[in-house]
mmCIF file of the N, C-alpha and C atoms, coordinates in Angstrom:
data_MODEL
# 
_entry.id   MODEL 
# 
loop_
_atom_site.group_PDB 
_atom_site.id 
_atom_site.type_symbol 
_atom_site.label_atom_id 
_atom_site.label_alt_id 
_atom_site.label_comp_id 
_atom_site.label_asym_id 
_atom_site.label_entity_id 
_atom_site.label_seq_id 
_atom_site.pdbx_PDB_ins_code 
_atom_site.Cartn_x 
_atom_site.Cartn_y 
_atom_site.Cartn_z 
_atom_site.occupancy 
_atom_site.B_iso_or_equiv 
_atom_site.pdbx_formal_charge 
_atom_site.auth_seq_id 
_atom_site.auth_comp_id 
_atom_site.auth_asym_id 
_atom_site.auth_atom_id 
_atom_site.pdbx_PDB_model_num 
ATOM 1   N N  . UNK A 1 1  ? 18.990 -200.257 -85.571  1.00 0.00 ? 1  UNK A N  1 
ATOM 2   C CA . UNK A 1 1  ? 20.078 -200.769 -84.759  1.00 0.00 ? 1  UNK A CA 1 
ATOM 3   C C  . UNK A 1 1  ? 20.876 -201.827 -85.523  1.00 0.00 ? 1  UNK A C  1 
ATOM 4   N N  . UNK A 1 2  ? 20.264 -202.803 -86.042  1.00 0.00 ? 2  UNK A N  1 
ATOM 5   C CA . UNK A 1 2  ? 20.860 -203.745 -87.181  1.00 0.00 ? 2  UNK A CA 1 
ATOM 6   C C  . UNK A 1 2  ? 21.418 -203.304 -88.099  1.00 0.00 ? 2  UNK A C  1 
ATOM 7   N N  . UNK A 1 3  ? 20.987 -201.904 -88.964  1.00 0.00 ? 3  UNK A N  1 
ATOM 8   C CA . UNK A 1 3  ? 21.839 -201.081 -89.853  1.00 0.00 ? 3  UNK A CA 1 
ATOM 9   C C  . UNK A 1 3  ? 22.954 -200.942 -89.176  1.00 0.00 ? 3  UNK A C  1 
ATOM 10  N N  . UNK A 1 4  ? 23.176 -200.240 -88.152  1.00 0.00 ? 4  UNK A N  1 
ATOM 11  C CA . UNK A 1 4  ? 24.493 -199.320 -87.557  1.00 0.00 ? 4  UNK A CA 1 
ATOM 12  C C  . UNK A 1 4  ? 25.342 -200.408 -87.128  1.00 0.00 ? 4  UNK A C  1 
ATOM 13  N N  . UNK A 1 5  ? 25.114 -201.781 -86.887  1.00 0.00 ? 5  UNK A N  1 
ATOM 14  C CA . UNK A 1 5  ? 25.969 -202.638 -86.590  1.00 0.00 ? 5  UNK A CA 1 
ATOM 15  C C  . UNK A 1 5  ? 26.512 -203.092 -87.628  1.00 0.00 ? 5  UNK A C  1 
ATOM 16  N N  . UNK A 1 6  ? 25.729 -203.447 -88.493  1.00 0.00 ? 6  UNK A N  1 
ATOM 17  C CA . UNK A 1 6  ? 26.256 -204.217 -90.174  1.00 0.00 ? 6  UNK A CA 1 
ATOM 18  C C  . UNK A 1 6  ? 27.182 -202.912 -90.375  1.00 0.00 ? 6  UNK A C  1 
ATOM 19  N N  . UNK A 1 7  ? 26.956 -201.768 -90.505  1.00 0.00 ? 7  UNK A N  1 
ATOM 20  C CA . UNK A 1 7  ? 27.636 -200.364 -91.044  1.00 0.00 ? 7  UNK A CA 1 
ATOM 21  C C  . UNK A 1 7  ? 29.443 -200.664 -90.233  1.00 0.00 ? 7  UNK A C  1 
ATOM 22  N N  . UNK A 1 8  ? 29.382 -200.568 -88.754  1.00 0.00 ? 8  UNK A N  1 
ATOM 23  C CA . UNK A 1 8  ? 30.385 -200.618 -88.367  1.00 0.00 ? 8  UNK A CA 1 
ATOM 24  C C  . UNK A 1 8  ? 31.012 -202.069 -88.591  1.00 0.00 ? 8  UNK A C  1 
ATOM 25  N N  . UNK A 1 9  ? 30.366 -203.314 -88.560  1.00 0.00 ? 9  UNK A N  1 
ATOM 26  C CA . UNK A 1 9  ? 31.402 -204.081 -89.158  1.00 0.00 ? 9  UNK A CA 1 
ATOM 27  C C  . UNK A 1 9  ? 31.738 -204.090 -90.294  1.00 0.00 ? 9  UNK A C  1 
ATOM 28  N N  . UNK A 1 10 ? 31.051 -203.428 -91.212  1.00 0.00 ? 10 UNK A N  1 
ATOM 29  C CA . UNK A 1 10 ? 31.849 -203.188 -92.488  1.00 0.00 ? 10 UNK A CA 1 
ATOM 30  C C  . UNK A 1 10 ? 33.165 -202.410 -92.319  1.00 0.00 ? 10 UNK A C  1 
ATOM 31  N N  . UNK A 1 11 ? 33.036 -201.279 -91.749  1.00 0.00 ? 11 UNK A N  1 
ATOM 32  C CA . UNK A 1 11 ? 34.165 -200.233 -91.379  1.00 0.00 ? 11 UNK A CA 1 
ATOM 33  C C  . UNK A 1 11 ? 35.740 -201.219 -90.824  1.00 0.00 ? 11 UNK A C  1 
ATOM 34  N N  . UNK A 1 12 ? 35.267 -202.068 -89.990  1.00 0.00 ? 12 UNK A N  1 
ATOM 35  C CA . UNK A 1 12 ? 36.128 -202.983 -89.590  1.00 0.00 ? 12 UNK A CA 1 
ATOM 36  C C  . UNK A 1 12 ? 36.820 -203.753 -90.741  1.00 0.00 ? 12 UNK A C  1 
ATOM 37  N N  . UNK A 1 13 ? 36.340 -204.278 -91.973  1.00 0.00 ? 13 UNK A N  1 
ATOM 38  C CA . UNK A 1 13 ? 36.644 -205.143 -92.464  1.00 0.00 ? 13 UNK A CA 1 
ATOM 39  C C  . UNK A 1 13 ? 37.155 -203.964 -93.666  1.00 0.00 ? 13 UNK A C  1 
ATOM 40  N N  . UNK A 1 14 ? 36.991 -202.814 -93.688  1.00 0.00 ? 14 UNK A N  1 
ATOM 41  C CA . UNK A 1 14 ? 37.357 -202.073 -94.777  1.00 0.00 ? 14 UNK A CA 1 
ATOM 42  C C  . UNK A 1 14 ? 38.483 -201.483 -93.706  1.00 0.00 ? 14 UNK A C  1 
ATOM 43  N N  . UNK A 1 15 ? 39.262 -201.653 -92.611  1.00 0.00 ? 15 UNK A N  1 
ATOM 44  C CA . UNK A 1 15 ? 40.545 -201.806 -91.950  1.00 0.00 ? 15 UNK A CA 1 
ATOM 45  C C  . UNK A 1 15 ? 40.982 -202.578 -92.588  1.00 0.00 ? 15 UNK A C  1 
ATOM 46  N N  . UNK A 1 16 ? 40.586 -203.919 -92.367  1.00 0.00 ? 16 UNK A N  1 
ATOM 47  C CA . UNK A 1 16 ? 41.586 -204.828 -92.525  1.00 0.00 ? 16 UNK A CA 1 
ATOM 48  C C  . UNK A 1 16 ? 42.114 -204.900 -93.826  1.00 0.00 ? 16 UNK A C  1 
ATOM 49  N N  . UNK A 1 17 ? 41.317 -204.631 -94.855  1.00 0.00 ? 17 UNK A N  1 
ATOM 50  C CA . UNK A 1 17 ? 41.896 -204.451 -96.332  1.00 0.00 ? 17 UNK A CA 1 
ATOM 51  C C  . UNK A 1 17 ? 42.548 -203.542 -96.416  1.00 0.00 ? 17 UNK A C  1 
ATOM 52  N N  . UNK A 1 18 ? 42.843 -202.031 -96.060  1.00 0.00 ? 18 UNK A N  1 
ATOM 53  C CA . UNK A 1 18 ? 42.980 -201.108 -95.798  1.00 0.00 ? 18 UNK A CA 1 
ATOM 54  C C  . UNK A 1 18 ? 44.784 -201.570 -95.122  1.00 0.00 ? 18 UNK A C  1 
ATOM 55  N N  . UNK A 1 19 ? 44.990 -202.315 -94.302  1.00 0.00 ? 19 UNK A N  1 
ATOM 56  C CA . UNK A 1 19 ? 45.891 -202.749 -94.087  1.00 0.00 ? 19 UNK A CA 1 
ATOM 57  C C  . UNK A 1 19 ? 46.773 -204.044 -94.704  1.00 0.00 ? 19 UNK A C  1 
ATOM 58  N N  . UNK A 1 20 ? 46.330 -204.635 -95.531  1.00 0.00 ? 20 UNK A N  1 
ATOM 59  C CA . UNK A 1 20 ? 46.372 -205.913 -96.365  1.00 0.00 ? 20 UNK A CA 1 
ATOM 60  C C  . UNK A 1 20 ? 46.867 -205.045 -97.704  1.00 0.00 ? 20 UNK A C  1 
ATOM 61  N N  . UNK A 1 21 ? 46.720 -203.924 -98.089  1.00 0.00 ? 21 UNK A N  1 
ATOM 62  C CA . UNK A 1 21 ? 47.073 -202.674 -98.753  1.00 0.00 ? 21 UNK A CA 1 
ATOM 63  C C  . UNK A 1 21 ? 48.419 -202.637 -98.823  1.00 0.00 ? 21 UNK A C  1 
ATOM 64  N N  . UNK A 1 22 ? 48.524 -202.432 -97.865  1.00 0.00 ? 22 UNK A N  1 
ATOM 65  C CA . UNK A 1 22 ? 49.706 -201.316 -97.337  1.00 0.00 ? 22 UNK A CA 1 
ATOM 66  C C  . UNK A 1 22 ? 50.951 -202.111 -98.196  1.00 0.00 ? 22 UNK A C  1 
ATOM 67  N N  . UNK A 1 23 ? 51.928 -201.192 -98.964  1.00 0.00 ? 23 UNK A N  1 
ATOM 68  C CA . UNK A 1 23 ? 52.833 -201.436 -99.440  1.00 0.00 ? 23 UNK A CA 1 
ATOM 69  C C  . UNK A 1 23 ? 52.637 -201.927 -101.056 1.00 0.00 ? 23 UNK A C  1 
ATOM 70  N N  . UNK A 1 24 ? 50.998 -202.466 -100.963 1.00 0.00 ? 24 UNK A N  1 
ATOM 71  C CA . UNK A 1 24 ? 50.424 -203.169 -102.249 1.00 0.00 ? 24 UNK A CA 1 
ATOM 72  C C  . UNK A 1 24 ? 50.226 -202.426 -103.499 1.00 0.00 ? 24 UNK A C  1 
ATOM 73  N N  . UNK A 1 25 ? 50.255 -202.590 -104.731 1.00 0.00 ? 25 UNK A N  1 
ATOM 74  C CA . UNK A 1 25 ? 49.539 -201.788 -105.604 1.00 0.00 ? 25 UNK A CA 1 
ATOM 75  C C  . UNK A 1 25 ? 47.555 -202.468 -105.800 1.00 0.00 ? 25 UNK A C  1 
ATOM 76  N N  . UNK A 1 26 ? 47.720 -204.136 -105.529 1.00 0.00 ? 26 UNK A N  1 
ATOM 77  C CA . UNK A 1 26 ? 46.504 -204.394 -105.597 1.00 0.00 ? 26 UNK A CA 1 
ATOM 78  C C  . UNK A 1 26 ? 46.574 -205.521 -104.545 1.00 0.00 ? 26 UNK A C  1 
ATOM 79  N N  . UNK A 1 27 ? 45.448 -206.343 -104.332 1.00 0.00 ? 27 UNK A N  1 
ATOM 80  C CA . UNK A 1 27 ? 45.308 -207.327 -103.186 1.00 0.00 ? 27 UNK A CA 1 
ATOM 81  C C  . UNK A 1 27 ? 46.225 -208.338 -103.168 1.00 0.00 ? 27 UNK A C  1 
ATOM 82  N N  . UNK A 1 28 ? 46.994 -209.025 -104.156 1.00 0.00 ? 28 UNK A N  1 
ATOM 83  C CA . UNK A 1 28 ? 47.636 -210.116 -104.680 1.00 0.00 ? 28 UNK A CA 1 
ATOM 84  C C  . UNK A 1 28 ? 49.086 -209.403 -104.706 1.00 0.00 ? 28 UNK A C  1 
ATOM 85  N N  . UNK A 1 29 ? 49.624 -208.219 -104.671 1.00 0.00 ? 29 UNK A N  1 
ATOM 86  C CA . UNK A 1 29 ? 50.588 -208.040 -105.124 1.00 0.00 ? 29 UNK A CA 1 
ATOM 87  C C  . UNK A 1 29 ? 50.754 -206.597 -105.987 1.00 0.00 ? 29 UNK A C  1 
ATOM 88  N N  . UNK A 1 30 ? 51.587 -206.922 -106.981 1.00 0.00 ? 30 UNK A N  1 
ATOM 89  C CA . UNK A 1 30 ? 51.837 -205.614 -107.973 1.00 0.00 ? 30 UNK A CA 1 
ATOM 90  C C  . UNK A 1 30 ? 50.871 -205.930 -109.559 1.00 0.00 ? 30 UNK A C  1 
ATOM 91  N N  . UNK A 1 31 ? 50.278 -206.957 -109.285 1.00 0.00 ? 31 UNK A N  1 
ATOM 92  C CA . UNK A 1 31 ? 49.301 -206.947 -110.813 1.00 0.00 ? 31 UNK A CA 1 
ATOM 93  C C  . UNK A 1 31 ? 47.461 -207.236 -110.640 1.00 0.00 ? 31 UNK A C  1 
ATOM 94  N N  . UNK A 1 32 ? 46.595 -206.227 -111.662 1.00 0.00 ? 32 UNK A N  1 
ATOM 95  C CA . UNK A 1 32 ? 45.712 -206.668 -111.400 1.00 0.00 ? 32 UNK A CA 1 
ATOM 96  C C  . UNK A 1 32 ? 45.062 -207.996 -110.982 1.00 0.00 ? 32 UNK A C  1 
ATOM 97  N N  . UNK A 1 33 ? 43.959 -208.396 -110.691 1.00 0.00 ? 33 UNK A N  1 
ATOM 98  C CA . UNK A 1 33 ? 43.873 -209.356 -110.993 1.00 0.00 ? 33 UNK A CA 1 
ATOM 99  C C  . UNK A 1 33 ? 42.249 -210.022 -110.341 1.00 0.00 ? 33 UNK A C  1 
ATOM 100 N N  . UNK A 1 34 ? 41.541 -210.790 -110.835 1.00 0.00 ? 34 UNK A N  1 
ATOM 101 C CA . UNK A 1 34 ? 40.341 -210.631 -110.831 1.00 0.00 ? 34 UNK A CA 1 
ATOM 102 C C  . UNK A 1 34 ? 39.325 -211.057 -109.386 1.00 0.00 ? 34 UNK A C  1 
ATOM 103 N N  . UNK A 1 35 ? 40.752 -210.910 -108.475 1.00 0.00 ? 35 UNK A N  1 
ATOM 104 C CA . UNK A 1 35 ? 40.852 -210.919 -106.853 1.00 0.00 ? 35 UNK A CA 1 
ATOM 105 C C  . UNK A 1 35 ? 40.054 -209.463 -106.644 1.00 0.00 ? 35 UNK A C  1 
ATOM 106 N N  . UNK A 1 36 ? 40.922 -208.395 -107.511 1.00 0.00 ? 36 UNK A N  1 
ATOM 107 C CA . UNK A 1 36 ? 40.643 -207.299 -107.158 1.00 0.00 ? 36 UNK A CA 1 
ATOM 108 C C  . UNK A 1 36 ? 39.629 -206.781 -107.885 1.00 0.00 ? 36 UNK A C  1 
ATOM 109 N N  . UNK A 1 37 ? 39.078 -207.405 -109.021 1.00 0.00 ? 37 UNK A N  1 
ATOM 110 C CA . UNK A 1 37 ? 38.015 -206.876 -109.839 1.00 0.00 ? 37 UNK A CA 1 
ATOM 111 C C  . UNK A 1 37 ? 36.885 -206.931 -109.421 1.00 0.00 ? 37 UNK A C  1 
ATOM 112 N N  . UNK A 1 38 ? 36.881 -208.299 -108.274 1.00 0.00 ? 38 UNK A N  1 
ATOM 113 C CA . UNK A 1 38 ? 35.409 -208.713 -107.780 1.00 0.00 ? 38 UNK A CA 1 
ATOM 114 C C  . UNK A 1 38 ? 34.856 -208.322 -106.393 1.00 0.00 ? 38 UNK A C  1 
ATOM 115 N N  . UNK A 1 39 ? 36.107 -207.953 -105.908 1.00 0.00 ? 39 UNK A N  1 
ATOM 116 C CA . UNK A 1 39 ? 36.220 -206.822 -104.459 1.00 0.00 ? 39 UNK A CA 1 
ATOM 117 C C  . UNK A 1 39 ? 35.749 -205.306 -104.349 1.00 0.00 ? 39 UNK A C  1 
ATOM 118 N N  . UNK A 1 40 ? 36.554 -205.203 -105.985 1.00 0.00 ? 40 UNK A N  1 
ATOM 119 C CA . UNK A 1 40 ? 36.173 -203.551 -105.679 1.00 0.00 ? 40 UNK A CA 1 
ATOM 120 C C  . UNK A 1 40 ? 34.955 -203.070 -106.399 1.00 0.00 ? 40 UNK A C  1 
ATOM 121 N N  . UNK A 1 41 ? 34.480 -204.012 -106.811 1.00 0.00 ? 41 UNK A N  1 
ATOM 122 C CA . UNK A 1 41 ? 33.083 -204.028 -106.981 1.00 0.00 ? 41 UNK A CA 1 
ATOM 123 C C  . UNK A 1 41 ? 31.961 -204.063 -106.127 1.00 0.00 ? 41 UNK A C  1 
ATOM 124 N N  . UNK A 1 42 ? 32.240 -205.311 -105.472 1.00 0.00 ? 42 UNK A N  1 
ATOM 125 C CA . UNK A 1 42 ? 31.320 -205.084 -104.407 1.00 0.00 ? 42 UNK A CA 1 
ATOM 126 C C  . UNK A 1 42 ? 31.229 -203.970 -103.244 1.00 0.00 ? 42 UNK A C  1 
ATOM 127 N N  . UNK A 1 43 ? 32.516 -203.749 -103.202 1.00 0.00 ? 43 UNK A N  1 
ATOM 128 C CA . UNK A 1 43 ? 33.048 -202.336 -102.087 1.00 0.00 ? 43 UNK A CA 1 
ATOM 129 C C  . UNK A 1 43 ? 32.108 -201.227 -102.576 1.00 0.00 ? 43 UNK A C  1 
ATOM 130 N N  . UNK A 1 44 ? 32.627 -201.505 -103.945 1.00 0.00 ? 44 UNK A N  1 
ATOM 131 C CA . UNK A 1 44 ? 32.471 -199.797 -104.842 1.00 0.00 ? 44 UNK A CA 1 
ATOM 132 C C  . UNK A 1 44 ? 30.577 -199.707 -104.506 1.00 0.00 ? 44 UNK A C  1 
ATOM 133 N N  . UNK A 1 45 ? 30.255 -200.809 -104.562 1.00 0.00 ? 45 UNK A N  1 
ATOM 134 C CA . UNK A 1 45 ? 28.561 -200.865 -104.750 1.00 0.00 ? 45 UNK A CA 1 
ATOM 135 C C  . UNK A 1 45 ? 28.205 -200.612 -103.356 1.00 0.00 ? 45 UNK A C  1 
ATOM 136 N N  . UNK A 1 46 ? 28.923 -201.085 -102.249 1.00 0.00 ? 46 UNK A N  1 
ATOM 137 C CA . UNK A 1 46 ? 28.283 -201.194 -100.710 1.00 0.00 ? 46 UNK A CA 1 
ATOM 138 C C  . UNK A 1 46 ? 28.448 -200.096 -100.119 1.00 0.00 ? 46 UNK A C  1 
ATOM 139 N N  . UNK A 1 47 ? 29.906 -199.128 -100.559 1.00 0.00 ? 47 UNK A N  1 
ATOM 140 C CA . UNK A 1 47 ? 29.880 -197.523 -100.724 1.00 0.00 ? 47 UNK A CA 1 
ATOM 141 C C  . UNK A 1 47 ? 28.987 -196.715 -101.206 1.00 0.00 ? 47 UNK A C  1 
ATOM 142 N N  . UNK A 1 48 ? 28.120 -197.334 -101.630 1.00 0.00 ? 48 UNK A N  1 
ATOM 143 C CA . UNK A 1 48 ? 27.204 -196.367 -102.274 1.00 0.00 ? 48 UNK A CA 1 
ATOM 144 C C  . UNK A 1 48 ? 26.044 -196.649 -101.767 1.00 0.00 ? 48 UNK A C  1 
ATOM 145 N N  . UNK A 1 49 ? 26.018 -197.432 -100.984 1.00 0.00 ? 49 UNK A N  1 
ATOM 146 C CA . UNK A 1 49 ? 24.841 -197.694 -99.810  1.00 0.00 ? 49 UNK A CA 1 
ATOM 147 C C  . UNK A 1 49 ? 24.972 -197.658 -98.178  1.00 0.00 ? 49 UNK A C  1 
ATOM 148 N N  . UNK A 1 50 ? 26.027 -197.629 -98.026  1.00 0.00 ? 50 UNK A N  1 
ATOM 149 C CA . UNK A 1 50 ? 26.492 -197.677 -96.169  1.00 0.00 ? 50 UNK A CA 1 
ATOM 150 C C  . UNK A 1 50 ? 27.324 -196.334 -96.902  1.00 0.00 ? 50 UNK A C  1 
ATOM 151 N N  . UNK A 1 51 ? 26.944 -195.961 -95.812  1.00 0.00 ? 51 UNK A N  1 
ATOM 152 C CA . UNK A 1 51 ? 27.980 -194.168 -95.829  1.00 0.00 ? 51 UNK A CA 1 
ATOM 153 C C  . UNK A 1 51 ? 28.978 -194.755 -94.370  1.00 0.00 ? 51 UNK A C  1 
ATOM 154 N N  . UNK A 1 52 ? 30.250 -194.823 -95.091  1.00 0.00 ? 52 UNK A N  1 
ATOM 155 C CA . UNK A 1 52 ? 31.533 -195.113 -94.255  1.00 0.00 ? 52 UNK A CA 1 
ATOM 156 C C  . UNK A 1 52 ? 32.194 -193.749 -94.607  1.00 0.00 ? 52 UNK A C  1 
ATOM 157 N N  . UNK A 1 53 ? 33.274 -192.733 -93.661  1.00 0.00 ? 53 UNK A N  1 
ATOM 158 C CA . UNK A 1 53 ? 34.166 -192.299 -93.553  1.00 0.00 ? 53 UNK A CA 1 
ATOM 159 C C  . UNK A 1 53 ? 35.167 -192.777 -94.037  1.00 0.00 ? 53 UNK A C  1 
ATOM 160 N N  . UNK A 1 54 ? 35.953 -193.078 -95.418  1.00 0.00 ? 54 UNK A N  1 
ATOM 161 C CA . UNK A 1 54 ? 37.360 -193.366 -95.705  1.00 0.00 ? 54 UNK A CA 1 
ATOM 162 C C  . UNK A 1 54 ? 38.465 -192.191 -96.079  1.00 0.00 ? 54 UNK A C  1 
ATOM 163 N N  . UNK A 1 55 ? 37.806 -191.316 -95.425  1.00 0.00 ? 55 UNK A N  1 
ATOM 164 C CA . UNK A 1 55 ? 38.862 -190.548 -95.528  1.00 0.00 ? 55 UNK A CA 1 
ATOM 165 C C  . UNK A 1 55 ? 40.611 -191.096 -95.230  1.00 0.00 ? 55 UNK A C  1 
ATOM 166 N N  . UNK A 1 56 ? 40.632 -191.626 -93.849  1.00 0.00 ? 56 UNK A N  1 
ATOM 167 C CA . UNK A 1 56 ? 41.678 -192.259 -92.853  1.00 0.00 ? 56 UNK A CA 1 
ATOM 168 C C  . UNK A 1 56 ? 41.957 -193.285 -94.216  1.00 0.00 ? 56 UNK A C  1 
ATOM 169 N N  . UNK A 1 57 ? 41.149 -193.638 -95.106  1.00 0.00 ? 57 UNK A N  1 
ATOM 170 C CA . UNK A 1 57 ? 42.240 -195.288 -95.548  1.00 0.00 ? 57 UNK A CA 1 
ATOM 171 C C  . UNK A 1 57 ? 42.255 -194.824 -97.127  1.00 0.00 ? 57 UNK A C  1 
ATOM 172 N N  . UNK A 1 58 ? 43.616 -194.484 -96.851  1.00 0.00 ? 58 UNK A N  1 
ATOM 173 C CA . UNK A 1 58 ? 43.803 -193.950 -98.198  1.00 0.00 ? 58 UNK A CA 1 
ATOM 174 C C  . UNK A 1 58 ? 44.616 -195.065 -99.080  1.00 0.00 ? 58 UNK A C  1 
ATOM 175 N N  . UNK A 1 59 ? 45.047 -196.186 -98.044  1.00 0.00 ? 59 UNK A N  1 
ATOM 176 C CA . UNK A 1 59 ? 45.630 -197.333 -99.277  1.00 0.00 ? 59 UNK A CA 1 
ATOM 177 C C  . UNK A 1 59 ? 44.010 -197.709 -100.400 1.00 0.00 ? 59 UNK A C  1 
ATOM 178 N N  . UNK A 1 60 ? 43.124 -198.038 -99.108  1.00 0.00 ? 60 UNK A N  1 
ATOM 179 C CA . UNK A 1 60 ? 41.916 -198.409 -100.077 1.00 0.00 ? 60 UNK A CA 1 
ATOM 180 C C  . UNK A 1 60 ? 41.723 -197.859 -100.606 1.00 0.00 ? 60 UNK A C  1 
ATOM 181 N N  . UNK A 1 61 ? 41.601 -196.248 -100.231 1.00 0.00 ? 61 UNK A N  1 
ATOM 182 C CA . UNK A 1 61 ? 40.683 -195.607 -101.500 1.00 0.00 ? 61 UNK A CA 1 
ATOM 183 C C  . UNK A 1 61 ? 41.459 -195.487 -102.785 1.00 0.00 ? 61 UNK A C  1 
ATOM 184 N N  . UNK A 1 62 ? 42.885 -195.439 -102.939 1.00 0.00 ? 62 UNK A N  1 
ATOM 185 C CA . UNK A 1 62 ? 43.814 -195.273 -103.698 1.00 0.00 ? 62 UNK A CA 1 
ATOM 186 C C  . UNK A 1 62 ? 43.445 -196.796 -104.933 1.00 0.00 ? 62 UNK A C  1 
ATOM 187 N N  . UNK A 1 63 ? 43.002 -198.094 -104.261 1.00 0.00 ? 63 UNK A N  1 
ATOM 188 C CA . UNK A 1 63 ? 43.023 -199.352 -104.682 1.00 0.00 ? 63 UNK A CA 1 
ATOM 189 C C  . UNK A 1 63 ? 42.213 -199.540 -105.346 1.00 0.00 ? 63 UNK A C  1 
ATOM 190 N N  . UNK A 1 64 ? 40.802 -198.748 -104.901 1.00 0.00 ? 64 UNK A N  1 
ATOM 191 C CA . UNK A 1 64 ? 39.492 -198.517 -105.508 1.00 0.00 ? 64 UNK A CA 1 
ATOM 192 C C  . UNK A 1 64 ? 39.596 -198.165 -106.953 1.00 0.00 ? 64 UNK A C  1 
ATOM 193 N N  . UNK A 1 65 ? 40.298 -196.309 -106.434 1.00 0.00 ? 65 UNK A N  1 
ATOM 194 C CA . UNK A 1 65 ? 40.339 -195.705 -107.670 1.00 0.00 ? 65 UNK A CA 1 
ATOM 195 C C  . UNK A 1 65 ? 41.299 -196.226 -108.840 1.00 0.00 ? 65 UNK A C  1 
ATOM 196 N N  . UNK A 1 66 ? 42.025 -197.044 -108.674 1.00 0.00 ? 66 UNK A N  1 
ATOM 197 C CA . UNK A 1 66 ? 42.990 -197.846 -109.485 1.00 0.00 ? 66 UNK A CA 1 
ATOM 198 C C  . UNK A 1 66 ? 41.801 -198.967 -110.013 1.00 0.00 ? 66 UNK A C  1 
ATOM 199 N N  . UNK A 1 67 ? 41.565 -199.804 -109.182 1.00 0.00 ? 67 UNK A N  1 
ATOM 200 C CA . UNK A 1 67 ? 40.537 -200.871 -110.302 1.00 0.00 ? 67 UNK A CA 1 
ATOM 201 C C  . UNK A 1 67 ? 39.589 -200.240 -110.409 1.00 0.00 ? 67 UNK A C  1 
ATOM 202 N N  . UNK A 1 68 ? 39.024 -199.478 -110.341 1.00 0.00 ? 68 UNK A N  1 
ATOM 203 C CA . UNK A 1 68 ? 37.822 -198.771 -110.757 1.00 0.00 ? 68 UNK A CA 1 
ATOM 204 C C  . UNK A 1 68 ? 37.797 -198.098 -112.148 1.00 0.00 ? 68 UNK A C  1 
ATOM 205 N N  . UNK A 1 69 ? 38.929 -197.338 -112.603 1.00 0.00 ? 69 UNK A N  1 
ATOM 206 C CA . UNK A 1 69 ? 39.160 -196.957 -113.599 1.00 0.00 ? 69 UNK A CA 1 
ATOM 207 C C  . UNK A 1 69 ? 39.729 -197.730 -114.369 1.00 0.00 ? 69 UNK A C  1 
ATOM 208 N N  . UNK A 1 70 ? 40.143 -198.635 -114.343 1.00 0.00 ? 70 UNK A N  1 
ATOM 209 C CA . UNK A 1 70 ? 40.773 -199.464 -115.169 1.00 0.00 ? 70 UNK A CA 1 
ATOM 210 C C  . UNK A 1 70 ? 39.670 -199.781 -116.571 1.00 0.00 ? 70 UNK A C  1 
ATOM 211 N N  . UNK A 1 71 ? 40.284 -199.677 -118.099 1.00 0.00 ? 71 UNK A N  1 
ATOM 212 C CA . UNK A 1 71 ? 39.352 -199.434 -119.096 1.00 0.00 ? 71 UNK A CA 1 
ATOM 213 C C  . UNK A 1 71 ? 38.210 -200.791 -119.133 1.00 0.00 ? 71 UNK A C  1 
ATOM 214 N N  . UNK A 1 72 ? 38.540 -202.038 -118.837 1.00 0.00 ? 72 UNK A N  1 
ATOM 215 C CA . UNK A 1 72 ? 37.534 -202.578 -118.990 1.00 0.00 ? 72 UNK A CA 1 
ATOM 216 C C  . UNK A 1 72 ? 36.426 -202.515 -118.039 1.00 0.00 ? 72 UNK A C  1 
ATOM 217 N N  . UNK A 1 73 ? 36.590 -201.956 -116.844 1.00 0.00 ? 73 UNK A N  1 
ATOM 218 C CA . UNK A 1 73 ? 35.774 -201.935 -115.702 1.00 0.00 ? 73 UNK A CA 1 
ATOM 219 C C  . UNK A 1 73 ? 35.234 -200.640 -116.514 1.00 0.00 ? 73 UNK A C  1 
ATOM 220 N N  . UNK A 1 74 ? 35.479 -199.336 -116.783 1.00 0.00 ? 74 UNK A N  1 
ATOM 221 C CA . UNK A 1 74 ? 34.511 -198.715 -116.980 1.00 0.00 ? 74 UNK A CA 1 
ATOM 222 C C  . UNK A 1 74 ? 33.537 -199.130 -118.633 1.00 0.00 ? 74 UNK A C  1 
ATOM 223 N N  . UNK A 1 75 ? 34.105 -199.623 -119.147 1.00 0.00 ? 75 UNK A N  1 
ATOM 224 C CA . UNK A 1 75 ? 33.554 -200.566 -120.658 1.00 0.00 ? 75 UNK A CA 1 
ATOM 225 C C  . UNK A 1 75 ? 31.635 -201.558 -119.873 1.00 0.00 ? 75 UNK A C  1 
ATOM 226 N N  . UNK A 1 76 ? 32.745 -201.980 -118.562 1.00 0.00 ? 76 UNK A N  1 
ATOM 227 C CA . UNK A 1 76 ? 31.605 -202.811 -118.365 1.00 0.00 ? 76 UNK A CA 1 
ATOM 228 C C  . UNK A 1 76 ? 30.057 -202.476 -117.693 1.00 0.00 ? 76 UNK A C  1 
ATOM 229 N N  . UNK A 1 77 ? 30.276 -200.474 -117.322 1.00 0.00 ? 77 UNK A N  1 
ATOM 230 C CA . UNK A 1 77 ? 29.698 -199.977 -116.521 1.00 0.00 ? 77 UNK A CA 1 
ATOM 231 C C  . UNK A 1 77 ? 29.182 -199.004 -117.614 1.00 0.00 ? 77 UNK A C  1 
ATOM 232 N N  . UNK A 1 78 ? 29.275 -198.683 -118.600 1.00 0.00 ? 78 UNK A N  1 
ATOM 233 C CA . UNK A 1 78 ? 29.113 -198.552 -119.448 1.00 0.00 ? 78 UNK A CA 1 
ATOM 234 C C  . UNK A 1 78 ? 29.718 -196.549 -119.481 1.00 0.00 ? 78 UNK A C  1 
ATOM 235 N N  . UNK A 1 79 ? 30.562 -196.579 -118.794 1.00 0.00 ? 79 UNK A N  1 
ATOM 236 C CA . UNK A 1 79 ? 30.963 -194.745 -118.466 1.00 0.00 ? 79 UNK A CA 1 
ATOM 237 C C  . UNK A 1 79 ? 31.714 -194.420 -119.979 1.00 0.00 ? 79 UNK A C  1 
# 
């Protein structure tokens, strides 16, 4: 029961970024920046442990896959 609650307030708070998005290329604006390096990290990691539906938030997932690939992030992950 404590899982499925932590799960859905995550979902909530991956709205609100999701909307904090909108219009954005990254969290700050139009340039990386290590706002977004330390976010989509932790996202990228908590995605891979809470199974959320993001289909619907495609600013995020779009934001993800932008700092995610970015060459030093995969340098540091070692891909």
């Amino acid at each position: 029961m404590q899982a499925e609650s932590a799960g859905k307030e995550f979902e909530a708070q991956l709205k609100i970024l999701e909307q904090r998005l909108q219009g954005r290329e990254y969290l700050l604006g139009d340039r990386f920046t290590l706002v977004d390096a330390a976010n989509a990290a932790a996202i990228a990691w908590a995605l891979s442990f809470i199974k959320v539906d993001t289909s619907g938030l495609s600013n995020l997932t779009a934001w993800l896959d932008r700092s995610t690939r970015r060459p030093a992030n995969q340098a540091a992950h070692g891909a």
